[in-house]
N, C-alpha and C positions, 0 to 999 in steps of 0.2 A: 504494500500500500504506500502511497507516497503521501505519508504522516511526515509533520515537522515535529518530532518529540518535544511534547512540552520541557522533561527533561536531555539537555543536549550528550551530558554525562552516560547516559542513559540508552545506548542505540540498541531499536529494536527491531526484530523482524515478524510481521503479521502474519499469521497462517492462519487457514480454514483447514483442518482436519486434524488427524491423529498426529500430521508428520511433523519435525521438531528441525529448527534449523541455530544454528550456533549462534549463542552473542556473547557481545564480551563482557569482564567478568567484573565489577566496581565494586569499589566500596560502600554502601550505604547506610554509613552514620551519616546522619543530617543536623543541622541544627537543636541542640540542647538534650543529643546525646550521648554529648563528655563524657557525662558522669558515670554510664554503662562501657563504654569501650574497651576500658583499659579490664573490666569484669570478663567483656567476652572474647577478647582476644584469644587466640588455640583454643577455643572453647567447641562444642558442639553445639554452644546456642547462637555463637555467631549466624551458621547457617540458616538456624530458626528465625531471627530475628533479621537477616536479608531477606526474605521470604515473604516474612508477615508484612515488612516495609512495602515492598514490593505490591501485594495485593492491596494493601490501603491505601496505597498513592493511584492505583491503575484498577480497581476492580472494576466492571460495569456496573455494578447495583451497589450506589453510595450507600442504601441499610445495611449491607453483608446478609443480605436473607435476614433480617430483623433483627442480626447477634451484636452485643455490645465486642467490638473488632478491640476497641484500647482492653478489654476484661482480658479475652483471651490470650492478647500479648504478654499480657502482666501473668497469665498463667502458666505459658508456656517458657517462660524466663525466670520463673519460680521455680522449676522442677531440678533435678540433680540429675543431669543423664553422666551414666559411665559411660557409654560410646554414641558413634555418631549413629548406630543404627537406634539407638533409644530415642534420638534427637527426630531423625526423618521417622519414626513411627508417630511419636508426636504431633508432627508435625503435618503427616498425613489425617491424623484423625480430624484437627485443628479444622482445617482445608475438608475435610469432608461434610461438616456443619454451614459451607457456603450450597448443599446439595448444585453443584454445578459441577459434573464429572467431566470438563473442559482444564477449568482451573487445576491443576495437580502436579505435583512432585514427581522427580524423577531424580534414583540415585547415581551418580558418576558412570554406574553401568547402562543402566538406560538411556542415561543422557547422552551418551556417545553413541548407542545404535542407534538413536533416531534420531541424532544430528548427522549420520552418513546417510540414512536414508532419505532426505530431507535435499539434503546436501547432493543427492544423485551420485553420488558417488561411494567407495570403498578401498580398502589398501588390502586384497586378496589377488587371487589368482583367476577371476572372473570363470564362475562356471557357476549353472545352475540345478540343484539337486532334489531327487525326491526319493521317498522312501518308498520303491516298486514292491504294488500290491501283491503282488503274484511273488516275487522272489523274497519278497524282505531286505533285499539288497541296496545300498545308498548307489545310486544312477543317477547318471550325468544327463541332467535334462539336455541342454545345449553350452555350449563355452560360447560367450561372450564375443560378439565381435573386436577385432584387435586386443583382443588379452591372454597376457601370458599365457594361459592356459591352452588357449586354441593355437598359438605359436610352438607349444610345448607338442601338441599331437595329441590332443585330447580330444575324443569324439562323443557326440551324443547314444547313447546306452553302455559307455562304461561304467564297468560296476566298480566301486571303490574299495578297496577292502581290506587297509590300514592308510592310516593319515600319521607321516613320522615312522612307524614301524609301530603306532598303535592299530590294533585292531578294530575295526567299526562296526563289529556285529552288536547288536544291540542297541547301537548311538540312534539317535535322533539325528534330523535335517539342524538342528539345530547346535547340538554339540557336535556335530560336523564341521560347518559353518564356521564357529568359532575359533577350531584349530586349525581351520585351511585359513583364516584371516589371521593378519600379520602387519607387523612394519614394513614401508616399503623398502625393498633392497636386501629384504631377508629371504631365506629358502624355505620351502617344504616340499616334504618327498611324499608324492600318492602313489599307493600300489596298485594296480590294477587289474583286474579282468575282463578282456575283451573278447565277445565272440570268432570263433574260429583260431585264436592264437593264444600262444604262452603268457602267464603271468607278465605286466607289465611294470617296470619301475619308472617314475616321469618325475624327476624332480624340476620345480618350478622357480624360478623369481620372483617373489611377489611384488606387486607395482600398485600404485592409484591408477582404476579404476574408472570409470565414466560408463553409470548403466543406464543405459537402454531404458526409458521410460514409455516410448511413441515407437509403434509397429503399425507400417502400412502396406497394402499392396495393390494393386489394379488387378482391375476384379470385371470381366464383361460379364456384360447380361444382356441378354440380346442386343439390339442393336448399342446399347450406350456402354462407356466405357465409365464405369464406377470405383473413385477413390475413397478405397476404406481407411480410417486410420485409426487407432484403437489407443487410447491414451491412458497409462495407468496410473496416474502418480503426477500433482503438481509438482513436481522438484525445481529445484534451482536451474535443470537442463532442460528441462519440459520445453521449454519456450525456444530455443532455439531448434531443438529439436521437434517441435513443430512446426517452425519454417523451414526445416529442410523436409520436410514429408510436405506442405503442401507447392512448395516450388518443383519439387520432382516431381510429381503427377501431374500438377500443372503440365508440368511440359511436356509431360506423357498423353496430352490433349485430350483431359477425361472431361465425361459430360456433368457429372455433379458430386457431390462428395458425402460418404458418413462416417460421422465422427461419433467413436463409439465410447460414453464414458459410464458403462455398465462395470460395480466393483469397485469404481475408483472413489477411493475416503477423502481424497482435496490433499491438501497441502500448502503450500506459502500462495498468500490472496496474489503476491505481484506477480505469479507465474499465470493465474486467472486473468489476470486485466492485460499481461503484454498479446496471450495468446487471442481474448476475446477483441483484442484492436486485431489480429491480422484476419480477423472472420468480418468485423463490423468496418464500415468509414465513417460510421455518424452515429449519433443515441448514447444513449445513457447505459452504462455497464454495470453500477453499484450503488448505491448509499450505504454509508455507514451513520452509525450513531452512538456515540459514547454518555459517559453515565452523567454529564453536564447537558447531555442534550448539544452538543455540539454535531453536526453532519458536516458528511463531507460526499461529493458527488463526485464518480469518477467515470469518466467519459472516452468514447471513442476517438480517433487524433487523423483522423483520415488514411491510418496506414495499413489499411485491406491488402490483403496479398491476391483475394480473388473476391468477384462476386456472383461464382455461380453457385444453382441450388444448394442446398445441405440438410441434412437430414441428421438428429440427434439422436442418440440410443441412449438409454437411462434405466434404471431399474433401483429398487430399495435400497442399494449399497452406494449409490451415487450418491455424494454427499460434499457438504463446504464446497469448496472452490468450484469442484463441479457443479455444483448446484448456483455458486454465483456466475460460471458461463453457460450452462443452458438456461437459466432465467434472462441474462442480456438477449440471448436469443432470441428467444421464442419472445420477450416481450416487446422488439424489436420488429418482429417479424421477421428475422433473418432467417430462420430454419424451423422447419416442421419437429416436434418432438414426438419420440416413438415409446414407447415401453411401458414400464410400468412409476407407479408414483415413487418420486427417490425420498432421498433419507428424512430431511426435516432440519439442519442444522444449519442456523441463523447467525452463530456467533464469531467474534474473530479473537485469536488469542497472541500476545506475542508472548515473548521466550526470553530468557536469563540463564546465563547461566553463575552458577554461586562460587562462591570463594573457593570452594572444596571440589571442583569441577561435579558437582551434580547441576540438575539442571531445574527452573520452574515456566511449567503455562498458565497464563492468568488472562481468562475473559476483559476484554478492555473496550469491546462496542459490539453491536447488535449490526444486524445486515438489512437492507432490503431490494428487491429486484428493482428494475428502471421503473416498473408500473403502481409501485410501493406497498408493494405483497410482503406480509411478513410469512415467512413458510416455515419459520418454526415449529416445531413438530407434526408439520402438518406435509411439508413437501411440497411438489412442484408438480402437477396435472397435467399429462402427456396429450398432445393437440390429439396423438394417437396411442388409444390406450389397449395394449396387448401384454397380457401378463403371462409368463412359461406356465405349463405346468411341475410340480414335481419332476415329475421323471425329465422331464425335458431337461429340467434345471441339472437335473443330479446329472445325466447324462454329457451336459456341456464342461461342469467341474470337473469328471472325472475323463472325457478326452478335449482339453481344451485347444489343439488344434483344429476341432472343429469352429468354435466361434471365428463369427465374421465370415462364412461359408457358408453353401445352400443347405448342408444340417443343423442351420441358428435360425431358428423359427423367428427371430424376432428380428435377427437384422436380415431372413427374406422379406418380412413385413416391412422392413425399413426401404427396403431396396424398391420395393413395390410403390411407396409413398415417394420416393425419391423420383421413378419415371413418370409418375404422374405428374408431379411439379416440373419436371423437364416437359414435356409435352405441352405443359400451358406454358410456356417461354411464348415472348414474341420472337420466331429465327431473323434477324437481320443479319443478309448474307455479309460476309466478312469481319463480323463482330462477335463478341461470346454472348452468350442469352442473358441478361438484367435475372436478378434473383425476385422473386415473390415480394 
């Protein structure tokens, strides 16, 4: 969001969703509290008391949910913690009396996985894994484009089967995950088994990273030539990495486009508002509203990358940022919306992180679409309402190379709604069709 922080000490970065992006780390004793400092210094209440400062200067609901906010300060600096996890339990409880599950702590280890995720990036050997139903086996979904890994000769259905000279039977995708990520510049050795051949050893470099958020592909259907693009994750790379998906199909002379953000939880608001300028030239993309009642309106800048049709995919898991670029949409008129009704979440939160490298999110304004819809818990009403069935659904989790293909019942529904808006085009010969 391009907020002027009230405090300049202070930089912060807005998201809409679960995802967490890094900020830098201040001090915040403020005026006339000398007289505590010198009490919390190496303390575990320092952290408490960064925290608490933090949501009383920035929360969105100046009551705190009706709770006396100066009581529970004085309560929570009252207490003896013997360590810091005594302090962030505390301090989670503290934080759970604002019932706002947006606002919340995160310890040094959290706070790092969701500032890489956030951050689009990672310091691993880029490959993607899952726990194969049928073998039990840890399996290399795909390696990453230009990353170590795929440089190293690693292919999609290797099975892994020590990381280091540890054994992975048993592991999780996630304690996997953990020992293949590293510092960059360091090594790890995966063992391997690969169909048709002997036991493999691959040892890696591991490197930063840059993942893949925006997967597109040109897609006919009868006569028109349709760019799909499939967006998971507002990141820090989203944005760019969504003008190079629609500059390449562009020029791959396609007739309309859908852009499919079924799944995707949102992420940083600027990655919504750069992406929602290269769809719109004009209108309204946002308002916010903070707990003074101050708004802020954030607009389109004329820098469209295209203006042919477009058709939105969406569904219950769509959520924040997603939900604040298919609301410019569709209440713009720029694109038909397809699917079912998405998540409901209005808020925007920014990010701290604390002296002890843990991290906090604290609600700090309310959203609303261009047409001043609040969709807080309520969501965003598809122009085109087609909901999966179960099995449909189960069946797209568990082979998700299908989505975005003629076996995704909803983006043929989209595709369907897509040629139709194509066909009402005015054709003016040597020009592209004006969008709806």
């Amino acid at each position: 969001m391009n907020r002027s922080p009230k405090h300049p000490s202070l930089p912060q970065v807005a998201l809409c969703g679960g995802a967490i992006a890094a900020v830098a780390a201040v001090s915040l004793f403020g005026p006339g509290l000398g007289r505590v400092r010198a009490a919390l210094e190496d303390s575990p209440k320092t952290v408490v008391d960064e925290a608490w400062q933090i949501v009383n200067r920035e929360y969105v609901d100046g009551t705190f949910n009706q709770l006396d906010w100066q009581a529970i300060r004085q309560s929570l600096l009252n207490k003896n913690y013997t360590s810091r996890e005594q302090a962030y339990s505390a301090l989670r409880t503290a934080l759970e009396k604002l019932e706002d599950p947006y606002t919340r702590f995160m310890d040094p280890k959290q706070y790092e996985a969701l500032s890489s995720q956030t951050a689009g990036e990672l310091s691993g050997v880029g490959i993607r894994l899952e726990l194969n139903e049928q073998t039990k086996m840890l399996t290399v979904v795909e390696p990453i484009e230009n990353s170590p890994a795929l440089k190293a000769g690693i292919q999609a259905g290797d099975r892994i089967i020590a990381i280091d000279g540890k054994q992975t039977k048993g592991m999780t995708v996630e304690d996997a995950s953990n020992l293949i990520r590293g510092d960059v510049g360091t090594k790890v050795t995966l063992h391997i088994e690969r169909s048709g051949q002997n036991k493999l050893t691959v040892p890696i470099t591991r490197a930063r990273i840059e993942l893949p958020t925006v997967r597109y592909t040109l897609n006919q259907t009868g006569k028109n030539r349709i760019g799909y693009i499939r967006l998971n994750e507002f990141s820090s790379h989203a944005a760019e990495q969504m003008r190079r998906a629609i500059q390449d199909l562009s020029a791959q002379k396609v007739d309309g486009f859908v852009l499919d953000l079924r799944s995707n939880p949102g992420g940083l608001l600027q990655a919504s508002i750069d992406i929602s300028r290269m769809w719109m030239s004009q209108g309204s993309i946002v308002k916010t509203v903070d707990r003074r009642g101050n708004d802020e309106q954030i607009t389109a800048n004329q820098t469209a990358l295209t203006k042919l049709p477009m058709v939105v995919l969406v569904d219950g898991n769509s959520a924040s940022s997603s939900e604040i670029l298919t609301g410019a949409l569709k209440d713009n008129g720029r694109a038909v919306v397809v699917g079912s009704q998405t998540f409901g979440k209005a808020l925007v939160q920014s990010v701290h992180s604390l002296s002890d490298g843990s991290g906090l999110a604290v609600t700090i304004a309310h959203y609303y679409t261009p047409n001043g819809t609040d969709i807080s818990h309520k969501g965003i009403t598809p122009d085109v309402k087609f909901d999966l069935t179960d099995e449909q659904r189960q069946k797209l989790v568990s082979n998700p190379k299908m989505i975005g293909t003629n076996d995704d019942p909803q983006y043929v529904r989209a595709v369907a709604e897509l040629e139709r808006v194509i066909l009402a085009q005015p054709q003016i010969p040597g020009k592209q069709a004006s969008t709806r």
